[in-house]
C-alpha positions in Angstrom: 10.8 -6.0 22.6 7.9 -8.6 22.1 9.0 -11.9 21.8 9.4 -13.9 18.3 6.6 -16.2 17.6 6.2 -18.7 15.4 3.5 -21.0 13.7 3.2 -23.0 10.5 0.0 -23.1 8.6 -1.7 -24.1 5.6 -2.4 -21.1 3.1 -5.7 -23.1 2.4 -8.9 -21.8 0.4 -11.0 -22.8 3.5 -10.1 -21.6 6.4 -8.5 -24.3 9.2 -9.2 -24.2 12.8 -8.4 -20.5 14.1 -4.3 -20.6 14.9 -3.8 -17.7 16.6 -0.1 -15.5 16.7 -0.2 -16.0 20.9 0.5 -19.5 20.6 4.2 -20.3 21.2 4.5 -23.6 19.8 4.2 -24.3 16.3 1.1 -25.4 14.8 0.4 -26.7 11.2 -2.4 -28.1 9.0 -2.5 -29.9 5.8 -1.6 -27.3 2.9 -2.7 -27.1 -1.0 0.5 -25.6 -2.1 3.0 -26.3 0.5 3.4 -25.4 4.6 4.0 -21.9 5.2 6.0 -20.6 8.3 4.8 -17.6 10.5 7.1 -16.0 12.5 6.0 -12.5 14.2 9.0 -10.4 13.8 7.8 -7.2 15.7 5.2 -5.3 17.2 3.5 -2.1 16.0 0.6 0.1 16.4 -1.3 0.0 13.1 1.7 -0.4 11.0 0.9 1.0 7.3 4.0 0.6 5.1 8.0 -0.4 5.0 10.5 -0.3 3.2 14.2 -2.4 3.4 17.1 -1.0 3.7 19.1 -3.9 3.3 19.3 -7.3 3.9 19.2 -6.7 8.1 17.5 -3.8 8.7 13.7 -2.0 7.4 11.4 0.4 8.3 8.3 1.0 9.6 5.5 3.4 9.4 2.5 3.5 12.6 -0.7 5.6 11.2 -2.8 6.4 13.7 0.5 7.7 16.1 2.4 9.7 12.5 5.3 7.4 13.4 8.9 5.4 12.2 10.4 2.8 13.2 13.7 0.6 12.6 13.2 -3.0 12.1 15.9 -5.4 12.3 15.2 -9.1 10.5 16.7 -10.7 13.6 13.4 -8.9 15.4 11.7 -5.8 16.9 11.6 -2.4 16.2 13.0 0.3 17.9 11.8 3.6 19.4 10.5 5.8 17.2 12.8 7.7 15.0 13.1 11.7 15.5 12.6 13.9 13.1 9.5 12.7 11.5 6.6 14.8 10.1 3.3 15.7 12.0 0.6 14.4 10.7 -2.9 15.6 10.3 -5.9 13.2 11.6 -9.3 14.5 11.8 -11.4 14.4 15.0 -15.4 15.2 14.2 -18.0 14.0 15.9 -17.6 10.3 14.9 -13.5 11.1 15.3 -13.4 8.7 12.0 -9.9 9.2 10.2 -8.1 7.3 7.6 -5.5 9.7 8.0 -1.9 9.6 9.6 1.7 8.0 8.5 1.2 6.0 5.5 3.9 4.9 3.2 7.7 4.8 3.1 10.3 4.2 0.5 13.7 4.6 -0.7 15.2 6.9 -3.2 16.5 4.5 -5.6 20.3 6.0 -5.2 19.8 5.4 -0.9 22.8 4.0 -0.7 24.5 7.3 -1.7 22.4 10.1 -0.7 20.5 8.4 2.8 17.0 9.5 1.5 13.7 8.3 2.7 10.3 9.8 1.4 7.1 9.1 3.9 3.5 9.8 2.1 0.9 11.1 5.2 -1.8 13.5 5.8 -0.9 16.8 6.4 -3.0 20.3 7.0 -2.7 23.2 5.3 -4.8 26.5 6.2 -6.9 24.9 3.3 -7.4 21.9 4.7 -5.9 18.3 4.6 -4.7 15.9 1.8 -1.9 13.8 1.1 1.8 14.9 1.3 4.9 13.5 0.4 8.1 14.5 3.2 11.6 13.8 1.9 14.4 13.3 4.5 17.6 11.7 5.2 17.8 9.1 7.6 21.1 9.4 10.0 22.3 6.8 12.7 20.5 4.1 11.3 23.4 1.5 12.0 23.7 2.9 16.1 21.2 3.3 18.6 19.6 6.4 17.6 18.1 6.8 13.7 16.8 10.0 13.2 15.6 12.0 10.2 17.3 15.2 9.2 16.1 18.0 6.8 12.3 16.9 6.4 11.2 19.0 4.2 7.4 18.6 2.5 8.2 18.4 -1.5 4.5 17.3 -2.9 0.8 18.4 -1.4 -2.2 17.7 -3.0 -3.7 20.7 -4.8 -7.6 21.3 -3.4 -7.2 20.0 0.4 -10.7 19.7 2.5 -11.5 18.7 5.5 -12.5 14.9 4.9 -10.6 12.2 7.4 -11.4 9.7 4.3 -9.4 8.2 1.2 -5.7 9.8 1.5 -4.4 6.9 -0.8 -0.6 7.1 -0.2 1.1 4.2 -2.0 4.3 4.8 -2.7 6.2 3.2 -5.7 9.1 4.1 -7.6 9.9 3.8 -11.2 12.6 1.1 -12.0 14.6 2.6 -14.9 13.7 6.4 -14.6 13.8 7.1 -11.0 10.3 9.6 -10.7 8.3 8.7 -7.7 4.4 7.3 -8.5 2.1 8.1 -5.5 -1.8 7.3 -4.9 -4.5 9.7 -3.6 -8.0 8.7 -3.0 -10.8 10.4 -3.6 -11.4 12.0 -0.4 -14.8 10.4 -0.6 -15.8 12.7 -3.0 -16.3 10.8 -6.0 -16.7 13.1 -8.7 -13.1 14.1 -8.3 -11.9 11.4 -9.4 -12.7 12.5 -12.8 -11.0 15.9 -12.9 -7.9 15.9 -14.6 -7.5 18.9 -12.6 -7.7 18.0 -9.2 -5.4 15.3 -7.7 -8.0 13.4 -5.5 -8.7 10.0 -7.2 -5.5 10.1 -9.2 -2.0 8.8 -9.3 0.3 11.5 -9.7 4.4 11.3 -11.4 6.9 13.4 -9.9 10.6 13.7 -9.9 12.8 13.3 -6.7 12.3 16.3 -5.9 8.1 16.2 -5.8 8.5 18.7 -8.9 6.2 17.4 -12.1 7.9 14.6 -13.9 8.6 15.1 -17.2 6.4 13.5 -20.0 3.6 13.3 -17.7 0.3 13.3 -20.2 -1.6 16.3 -19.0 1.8 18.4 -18.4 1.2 20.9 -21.5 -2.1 21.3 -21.0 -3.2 24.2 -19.4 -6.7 23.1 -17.5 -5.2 20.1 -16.8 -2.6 19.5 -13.8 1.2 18.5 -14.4 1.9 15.9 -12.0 -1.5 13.7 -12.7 -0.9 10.5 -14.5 -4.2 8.5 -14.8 -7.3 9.4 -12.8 -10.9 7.6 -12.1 -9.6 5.8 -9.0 -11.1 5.4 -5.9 -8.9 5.2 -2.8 -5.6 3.4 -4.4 -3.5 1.5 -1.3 -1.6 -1.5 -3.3 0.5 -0.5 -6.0 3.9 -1.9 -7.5 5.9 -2.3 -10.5 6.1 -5.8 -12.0 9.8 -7.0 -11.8 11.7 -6.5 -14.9 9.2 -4.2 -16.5 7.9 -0.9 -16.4 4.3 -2.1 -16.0 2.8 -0.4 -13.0 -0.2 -2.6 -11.3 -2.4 -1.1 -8.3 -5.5 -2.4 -6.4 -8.0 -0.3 -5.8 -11.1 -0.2 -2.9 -14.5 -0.4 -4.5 -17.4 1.0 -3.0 -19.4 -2.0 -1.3 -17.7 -4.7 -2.9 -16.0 -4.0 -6.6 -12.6 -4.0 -5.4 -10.2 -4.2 -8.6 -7.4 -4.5 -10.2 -5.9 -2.2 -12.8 -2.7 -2.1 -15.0 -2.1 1.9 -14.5 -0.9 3.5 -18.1 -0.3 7.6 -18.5 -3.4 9.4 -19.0 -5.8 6.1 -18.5 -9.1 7.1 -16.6 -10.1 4.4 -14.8 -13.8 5.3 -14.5 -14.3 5.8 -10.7 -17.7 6.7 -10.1 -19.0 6.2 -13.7 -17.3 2.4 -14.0 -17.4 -0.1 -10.8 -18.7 -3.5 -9.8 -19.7 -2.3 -6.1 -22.7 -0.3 -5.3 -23.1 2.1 -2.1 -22.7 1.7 1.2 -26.4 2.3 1.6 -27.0 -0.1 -1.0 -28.0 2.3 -3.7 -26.4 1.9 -7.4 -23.3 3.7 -8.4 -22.2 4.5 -12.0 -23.6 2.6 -15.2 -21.6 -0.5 -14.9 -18.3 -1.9 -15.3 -17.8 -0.8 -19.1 -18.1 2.8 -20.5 -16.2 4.1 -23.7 -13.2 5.9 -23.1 -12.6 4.6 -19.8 -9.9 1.8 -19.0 -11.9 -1.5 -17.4 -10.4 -3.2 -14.7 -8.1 -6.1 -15.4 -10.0 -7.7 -12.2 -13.2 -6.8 -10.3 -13.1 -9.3 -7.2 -16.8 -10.9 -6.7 -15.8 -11.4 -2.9 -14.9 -8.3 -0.6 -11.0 -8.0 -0.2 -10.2 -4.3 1.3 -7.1 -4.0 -0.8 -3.7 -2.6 0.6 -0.5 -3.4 -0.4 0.5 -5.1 -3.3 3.9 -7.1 -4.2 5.0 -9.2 -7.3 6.7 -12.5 -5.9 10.1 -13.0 -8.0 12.0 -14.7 -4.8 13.2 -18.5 -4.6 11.3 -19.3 -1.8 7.8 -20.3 -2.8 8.5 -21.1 -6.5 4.9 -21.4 -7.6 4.2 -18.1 -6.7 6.8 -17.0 -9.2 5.5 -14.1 -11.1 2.6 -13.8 -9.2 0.5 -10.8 -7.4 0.1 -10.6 -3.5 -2.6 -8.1 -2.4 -2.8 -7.8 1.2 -6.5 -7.7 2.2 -8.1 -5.8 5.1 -12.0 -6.7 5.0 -11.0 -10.3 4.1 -8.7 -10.9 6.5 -6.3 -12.5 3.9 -3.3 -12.6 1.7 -4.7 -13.0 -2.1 -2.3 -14.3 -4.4 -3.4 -13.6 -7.7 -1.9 -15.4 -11.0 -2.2 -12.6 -14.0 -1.9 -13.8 -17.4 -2.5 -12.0 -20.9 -4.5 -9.3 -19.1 -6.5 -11.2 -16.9 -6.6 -12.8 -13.6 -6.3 -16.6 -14.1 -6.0 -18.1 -11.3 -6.6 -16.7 -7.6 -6.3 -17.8 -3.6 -7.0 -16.4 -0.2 -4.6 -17.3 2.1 -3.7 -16.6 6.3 -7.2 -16.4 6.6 -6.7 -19.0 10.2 -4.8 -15.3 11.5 -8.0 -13.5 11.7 -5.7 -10.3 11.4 -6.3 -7.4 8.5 -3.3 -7.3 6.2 -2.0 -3.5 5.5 1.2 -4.3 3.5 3.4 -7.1 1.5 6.4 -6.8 0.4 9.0 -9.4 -0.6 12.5 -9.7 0.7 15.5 -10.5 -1.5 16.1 -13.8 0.4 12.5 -14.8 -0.7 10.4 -14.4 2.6 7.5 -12.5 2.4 6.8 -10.0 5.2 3.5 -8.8 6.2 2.0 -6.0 8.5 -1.3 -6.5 9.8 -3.6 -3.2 10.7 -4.6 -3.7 14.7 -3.4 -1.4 17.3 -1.4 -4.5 18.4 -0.7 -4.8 14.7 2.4 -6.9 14.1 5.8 -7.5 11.7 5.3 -11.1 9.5 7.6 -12.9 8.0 6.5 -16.0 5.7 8.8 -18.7 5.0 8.5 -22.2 3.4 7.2 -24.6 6.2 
């Protein structure tokens, strides 16, 4: 197992001298809001999404490799855990795939009933999409976790052959239990606007991956039952505020335009009609970022974040983040806290920029710490503490 590291750092507006995670010895630079502690708590190949299980222990998803892995606080992860689904990951002649091992999270009754639900890519003799896999873990207090039943209980309807925008965010509702997931677009971006066709969407479903009830298209009949807000581009942050019911997501613009969008049932979000980017070849896209009858985005960042993973800070630990939005960011190279208030984005930060390392996920522990996974093949486990 890798050895722990640690650093402390400034989570500065302008970027420090680089501090790199191979130092051993600690290193730290004047801070706006406080010192914050690094400490490299494991090691994993382009780690996508975790999930506690308690205080002690978590998990781990790896992409590219369709793997899980058990993480301990004290640090490292183990050996990857049986029983896990295959995973589809497309190999053309540019072998470019987004696909893999995505999210992982919790049934909210774990404690009870052991069961974990992974989102990744899976093939069909259609063709690939985004799946959801339901399992209960087993051993996970010995040597040897393992998952038993797997069993596939959601697929995306109209699965093609792209390696491009699975989505696969993971969230699940605090008071009712369904499960929200993300699928992008599969970089075809008029299907983000058929409420018939899950690309582009964020579908509702119960435990069982079956169509959650009150979903807004469920009675109607050229509509699909488990959509609950489309327009969206390639969704990979997404959360419930704590103490609400308010689901938040970040979403990836085009060439710049990345957002942010309070997700409601039935909302269309405007992908491609309504964004702030404009090609990858430089060419315009859509008509702006208003249109009638489609949701705007509570924030449409100027600079170019990447989006993926997305927590609300309620913890003790860093008190003037209380309340506020952590987007992990993998173009920017950053964690960007973002202070929402009536609606709007009023005050915002870019922070771990002196890592140089593309954040994939945040989540927030109960003790307060932050954790972090950065997307490299020799992607790591972070955990952020008060300096």
């Amino acid at each position: 197992m890798p050895t722990r590291r640690t650093l402390i750092f400034a989570p500065a507006l302008l970027a420090a001298p680089h501090i790199a995670l191979a130092h051993d010895a600690p290193r730290s630079a004047s801070a706006q809001r406080g010192a914050v502690r690094v400490e490299r708590m494991g090691q994993a190949e382009h780690p996508w999404g975790m999930a506690f299980l308690d205080g002690e222990r978590f998990l781990v998803t790896e992409r590219n490799a369709g793997r899980l892995r058990l993480g301990r606080v004290g640090g490292g992860l183990s050996e990857p855990i049986a029983g896990a689904p295959e995973v589809y990951r497309y190999k053309g002649p540019t072998n470019r795939s987004q696909g893999g091992m995505f999210d992982v999270a919790l049934h909210p009754r774990f404690a009870e009933n052991r069961l974990v639900y992974l989102s990744h890519s899976r093939w069909t003799d259609e063709g690939g999409g985004t799946a959801v896999t339901r399992a209960r873990l087993e051993g996970a207090d010995g040597r040897s976790p393992r998952l038993e039943g797997a069993e596939t209980i959601f697929m995306m309807n109209n699965p093609d052959g792209s390696g491009l925008h699975f989505g696969g965010r993971l969230a699940f509702h605090p008071q009712d239990g369904t499960l929200m997931l993300s699928i992008g677009d599969r970089r075809n971006m008029n299907r983000a606007q058929d409420a018939s066709d899950h690309a582009g969407s964020i579908v509702r479903m119960r435990d069982d991956g079956s169509p959650a009830e009150g979903n807004p298209f469920r009675s109607q009949q050229d509509k699909d039952a488990h959509i609950f807000a489309i327009g969206l581009r390639n969704v990979q942050g997404m959360a419930f505020r704590p103490g609400t019911t308010e689901l938040w997501a970040n979403d990836h613009g085009p060439q710049k335009g990345d957002e942010i969008h309070r997700i409601e049932a039935g909302k269309n979000y405007g992908w491609p009609f309504v964004t702030g980017g404009v090609d990858y070849s430089g060419a315009r896209v859509g008509e702006g970022t208003r249109r009638e009858s489609m949701e705007p985005a509570v924030h449409i960042f100027e600079e170019t974040v990447g989006p993926s993973g997305l927590a609300f800070y309620d913890g003790p630990v860093f008190g003037e983040w209380r309340g506020h939005a952590l987007h992990g960011g993998l173009a920017a190279k950053a964690l960007v806290r973002t202070r929402i208030e009536n609606g709007r984005v009023a005050e915002k930060e870019w922070m771990l920029r002196d890592l140089d390392r593309r954040i994939r996920d945040v989540k927030v522990h109960r003790d307060g710490s932050v954790w972090l996974l950065t997307d490299h093949e020799d992607g790591e486990v972070l955990r952020l503490t008060a300096g």
